[in-house]
Phi, psi and omega in degrees: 000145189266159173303355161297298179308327203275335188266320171281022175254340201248307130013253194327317169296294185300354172293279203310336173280317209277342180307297194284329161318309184313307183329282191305336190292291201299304198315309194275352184047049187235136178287340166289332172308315163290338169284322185269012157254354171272016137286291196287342175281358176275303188295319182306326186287340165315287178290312169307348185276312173278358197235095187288172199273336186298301162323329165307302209309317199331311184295299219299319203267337182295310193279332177268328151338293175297304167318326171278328177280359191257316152331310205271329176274343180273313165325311159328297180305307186287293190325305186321303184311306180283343161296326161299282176302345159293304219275291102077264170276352173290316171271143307352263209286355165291317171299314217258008150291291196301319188303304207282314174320299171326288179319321190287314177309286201335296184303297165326299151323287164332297198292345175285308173323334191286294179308287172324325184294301192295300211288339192274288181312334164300315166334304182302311184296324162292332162290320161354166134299129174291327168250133173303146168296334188247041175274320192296143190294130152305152142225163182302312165203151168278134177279158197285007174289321180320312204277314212254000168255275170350300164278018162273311185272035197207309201271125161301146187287339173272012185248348202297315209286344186237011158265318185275340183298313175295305203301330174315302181303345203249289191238351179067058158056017172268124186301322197238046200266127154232104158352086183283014185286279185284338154126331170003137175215155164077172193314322205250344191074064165315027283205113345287202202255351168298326186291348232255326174321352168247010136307315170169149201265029175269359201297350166250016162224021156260090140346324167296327183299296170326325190268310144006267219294307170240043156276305203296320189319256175353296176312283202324295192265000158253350215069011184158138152287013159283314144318314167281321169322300175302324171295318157296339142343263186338314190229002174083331193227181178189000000 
């Protein structure tokens, strides 16, 4: 308690005695009684005289003032606190949202690559020869119709007009055209002509192996022989 508080509590205690000394001082018609209440109403006016009334109040509003601010700060605190652990638990839960969103692309991705992979090997597959090379009979040598009815039954029909557009350019349909600079060998120009040996070890008098050997070359690196066509446009070579 501040020293303001203490002297208008003790002001106040000594109003009150000296009030009630009066009473009993008059009731009894006793005179002392009345002399000591004029000594003591002399001294309270002494301390009220040092104490204005306004400065009590003063203390009074200051201790309920420190009291509202201490109240307002702890509230502050507690709010503050709970606002953090919202914050808190809202990013814990945007990560474990983002992660599983993330997990979810992935999986999604993934599943299209797959899907692209199948639908490109069906392509592919499609492209195949439709007839095996070696369904066709051997013989000693082929006409050049021969050789162009054979990759007609061998080429898929929307790729054929640009598997024969290379072989025109490459060999004019001779199975057995080599190139003597490079070494080039067969329908397609093989180089060497060896690779064609995993196609069938006839690549150099079947011509169905030649054809074989180079629908799959064309598929595998153009994706097609309209491709490899469009690439021999471009460099002459393929």
């Amino acid at each position: 308690m501040s020293r303001i508080s203490v002297r208008g509590f003790a002001v106040a205690s000594a109003t009150a005695v000296t009030t009630v000394g009066a009473v009993v001082g008059v009731a009894s018609g006793n005179e002392q009684g009345a002399t000591g209440q004029v000594e003591a109403t002399a001294a309270d006016a002494t301390i009220l005289a040092e104490i204005p009334a306004g400065q009590k109040l003063q203390a009074q509003t200051a201790s309920l003032t420190e009291q509202a601010d201490t109240q307002s700060a702890a509230a502050e605190t507690a709010a503050k606190k709970e606002a953090e652990e919202a914050a808190r638990k809202q990013a814990a839960e945007d990560a474990s949202a983002k992660k599983e969103a993330a997990e979810e692309a992935e999986k999604k991705e993934a599943e299209e690559k797959a899907e692209k992979e199948r639908e490109k090997k069906e392509e592919v597959s499609s492209r195949s020869a439709t007839r095996d090379a070696s369904s066709f009979e051997a013989k000693g040598s082929y006409s050049t119709a021969e050789v162009q009815a054979m990759a007609r039954q061998m080429v898929p029909g929307d790729q054929f007009q640009c598997f024969s557009n290379i072989v025109n350019n490459e060999s004019t349909w001779d199975y057995t055209a080599e190139n003597p600079s490079s070494g080039a060998y067969g329908l397609v120009q093989s180089l060497p002509g060896s690779k064609m040996a995993s196609a069938g070890a006839d690549w150099r008098t079947n011509p169905a192996t030649q054809i074989k050997w180079g629908l799959g070359y064309m598929n595998e690196r153009y994706g097609s022989p309209c491709g490899a066509w469009s690439f021999w446009q471009a460099n002459q070579w393929y």
